[in-house]
N, C-alpha and C positions, 0 to 999 in steps of 0.2 A: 665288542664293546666300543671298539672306537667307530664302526658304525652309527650304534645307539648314539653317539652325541654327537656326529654329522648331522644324523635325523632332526634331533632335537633341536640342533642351532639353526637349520635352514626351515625347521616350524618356528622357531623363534622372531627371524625373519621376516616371514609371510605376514605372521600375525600383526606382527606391527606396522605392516606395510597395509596390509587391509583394514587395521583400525585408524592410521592416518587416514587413509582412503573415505571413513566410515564420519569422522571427523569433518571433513571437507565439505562433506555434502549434508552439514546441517545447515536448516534456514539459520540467517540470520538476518536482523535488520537491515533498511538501508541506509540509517540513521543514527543520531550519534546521541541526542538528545533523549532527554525522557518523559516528550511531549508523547499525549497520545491522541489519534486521529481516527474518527469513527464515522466512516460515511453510511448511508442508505439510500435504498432505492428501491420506490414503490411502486406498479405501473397498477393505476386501477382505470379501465376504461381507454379513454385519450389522454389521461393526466398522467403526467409523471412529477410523482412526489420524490423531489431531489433532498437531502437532510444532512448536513456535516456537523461535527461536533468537533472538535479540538480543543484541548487543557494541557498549557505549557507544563513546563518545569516548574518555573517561578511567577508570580503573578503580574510581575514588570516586561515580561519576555512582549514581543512586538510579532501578532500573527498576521500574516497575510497570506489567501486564500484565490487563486481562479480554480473556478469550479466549471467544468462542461458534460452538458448531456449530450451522450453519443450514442447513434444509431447502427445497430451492425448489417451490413450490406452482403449480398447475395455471392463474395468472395471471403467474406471472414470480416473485411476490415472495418475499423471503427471512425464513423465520420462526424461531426461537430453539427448539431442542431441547436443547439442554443447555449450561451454561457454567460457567465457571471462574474464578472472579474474585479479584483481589489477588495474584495470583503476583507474586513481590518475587526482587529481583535486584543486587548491587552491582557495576558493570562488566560483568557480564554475564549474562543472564536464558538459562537453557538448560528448557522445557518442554513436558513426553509426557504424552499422557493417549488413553485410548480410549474414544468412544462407541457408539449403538447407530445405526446405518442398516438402512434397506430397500434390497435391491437393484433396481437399475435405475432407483433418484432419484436429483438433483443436490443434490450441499450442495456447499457451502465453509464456511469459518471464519471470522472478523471478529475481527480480533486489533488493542483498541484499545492504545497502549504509551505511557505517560509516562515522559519519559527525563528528569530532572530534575538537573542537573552547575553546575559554578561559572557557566559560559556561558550562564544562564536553563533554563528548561521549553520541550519538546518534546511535543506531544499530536502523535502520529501513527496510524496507521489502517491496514493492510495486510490485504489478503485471499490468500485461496488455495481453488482449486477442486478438485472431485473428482466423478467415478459410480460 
C-alpha cells in the first residue's frame, strides 16, 4: 500500500512537470497590443507584389511601418533588395508596392511596424514568403 502512493505522488510529479513543460512551448505573441498585422507576398514573373495591412487597437494609435523585400541567397540568408521605409498610418496602415524578382528565387518581406497608442509602443516584426 505504501508503495501504491509512492507511485502515485512521483506520477503526480512528472505530470505536472511535463504539463509545465507542455505549457512553455506554446506560441505566443511577440506583442503586447491588439493591433493586427497582415503582410503578403506575390511573385508573379519579375514582379514582386509586396502588400501590408495593419489595424490598431484604437483608431488614434500612430502606425509606422519599414517594409523590405528580401532575397534568399545560395547559404540560407536573407539580403535587402529593396525597401520602403516610414509608411505612416493613424488606426490603420493599408500598403502596395511592386518590386523586381528573378524567377525561380525565394524572397519574403520583413515588415518592421511600430504601433504607438495611449497603452504604450509596440515594436513588432512579421514576415511573409513567396517563389
Amino acid at each position: 500500500m505504501r508503495n501504491r502512493r509512492l507511485l502515485f505522488a512521483l506520477f503526480l510529479c512528472l505530470a505536472m512537470v511535463f504539463g509545465s513543460v507542455a505549457w512553455a512551448t506554446e506560441i505566443m505573441p511577440l506583442w503586447d497590443s491588439c493591433a493586427m498585422c497582415a503582410p503578403d507576398l506575390y511573385i508573379s514573373g519579375n514582379t514582386a507584389n509586396c502588400k501590408l495591412d495593419v489595424y490598431a487597437e484604437n483608431s488614434s494609435d500612430k502606425i509606422t511601418a519599414n517594409i523590405h523585400l528580401q532575397k534568399r541567397n545560395s547559404r540560407g540568408n536573407y539580403t535587402t533588395q529593396q525597401s520602403w521605409t516610414n509608411q505612416t498610418g493613424t488606426g490603420k496602415l493599408r500598403f502596395s508596392a511592386t518590386g523586381s524578382a528573378s524567377s525561380g528565387e525565394s524572397y519574403r518581406i520583413k515588415c518592421d511596424v511600430v504601433v504607438d497608442g495611449s497603452g504604450g509602443t509596440d515594436n513588432i516584426t512579421v514576415y511573409a514568403y513567396g517563389n
